[in-house]
N, C-alpha and C positions, 0 to 999 in steps of 0.2 A: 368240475373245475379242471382248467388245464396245469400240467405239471408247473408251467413256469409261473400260473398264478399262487400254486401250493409255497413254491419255495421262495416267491414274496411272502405269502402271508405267514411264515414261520419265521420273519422275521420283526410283524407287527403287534404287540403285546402277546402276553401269554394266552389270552384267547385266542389269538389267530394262530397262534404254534398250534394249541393244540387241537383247532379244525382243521389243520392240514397235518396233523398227525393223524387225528383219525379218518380224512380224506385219501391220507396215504396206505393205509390199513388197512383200507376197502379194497387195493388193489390186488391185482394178482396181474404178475408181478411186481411188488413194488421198485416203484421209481428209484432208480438210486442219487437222481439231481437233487430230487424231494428230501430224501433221506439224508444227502449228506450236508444239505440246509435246515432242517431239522435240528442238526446235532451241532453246528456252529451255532444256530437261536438260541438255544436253548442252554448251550454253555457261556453264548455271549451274556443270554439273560442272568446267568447265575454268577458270573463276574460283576453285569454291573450291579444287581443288587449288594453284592457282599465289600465293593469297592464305596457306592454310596453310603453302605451304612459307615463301615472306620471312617471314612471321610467325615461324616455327620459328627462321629462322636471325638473322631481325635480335635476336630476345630471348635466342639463345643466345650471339653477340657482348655485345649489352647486356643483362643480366640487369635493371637498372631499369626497361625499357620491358615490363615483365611482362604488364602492364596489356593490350597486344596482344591477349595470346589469345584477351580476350573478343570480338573481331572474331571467331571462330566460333560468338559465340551471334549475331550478328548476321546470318549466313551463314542460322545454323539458322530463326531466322524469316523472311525471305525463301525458301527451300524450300517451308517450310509455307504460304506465299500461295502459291507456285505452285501446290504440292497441290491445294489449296483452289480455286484455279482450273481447275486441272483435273475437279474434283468436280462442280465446279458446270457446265463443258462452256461455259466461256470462252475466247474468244481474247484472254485481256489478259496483259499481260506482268508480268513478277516486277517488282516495284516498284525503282528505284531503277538496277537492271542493266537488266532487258529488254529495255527499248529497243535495247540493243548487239546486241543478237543474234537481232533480227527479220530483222533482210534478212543474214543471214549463213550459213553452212553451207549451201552449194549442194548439196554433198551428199546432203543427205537429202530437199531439195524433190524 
């Protein structure tokens, strides 16, 4: 797979993160486009999991604050910059998060 197909698919469920983690893995040298789409996925994925769940639970205590759930259309356009960044074979971060999760998961540099 080409690099700019890896750092789409790390940003298409956690299956595709992580055949383009271990597609990136195989390299020598690895890709650093790949790599540093990898680590925005991969922190994007674990914000939105940890945002949809208090979201779940705070509106199913308060039924008023319903309003909440559309923080995952908010989620969902931020993705799609990243996509988009990825398409384009930028190193810039998802707007608003990115920044958190450039110098983080040691793991996958």
């Amino acid at each position: 797979m080409s690099n700019k197909t890896l750092a789409i698919l790390s940003y298409i469920t956690i299956i595709g993160w992580v055949i383009a983690l271990i597609q990136n893995n195989d390299k020598k040298p690895k890709d650093e486009l790949v790599t540093y789409h990898l680590k925005q996925g991969f922190g994007f994925f674990l914000l939105a999991v940890v945002v949809n769940v208090a979201t779940t639970i705070v509106v199913t205590i308060v039924p008023l604050l319903f309003f909440l759930n559309y923080v995952g259309l908010v989620l969902l356009v931020l993705w799609v910059f990243g996509i988009i960044n990825a398409v384009n074979e930028q190193k810039k971060p998802i707007p608003l998060v990115g920044p958190m999760f450039e110098n983080q998961f040691a793991f996958i540099g």
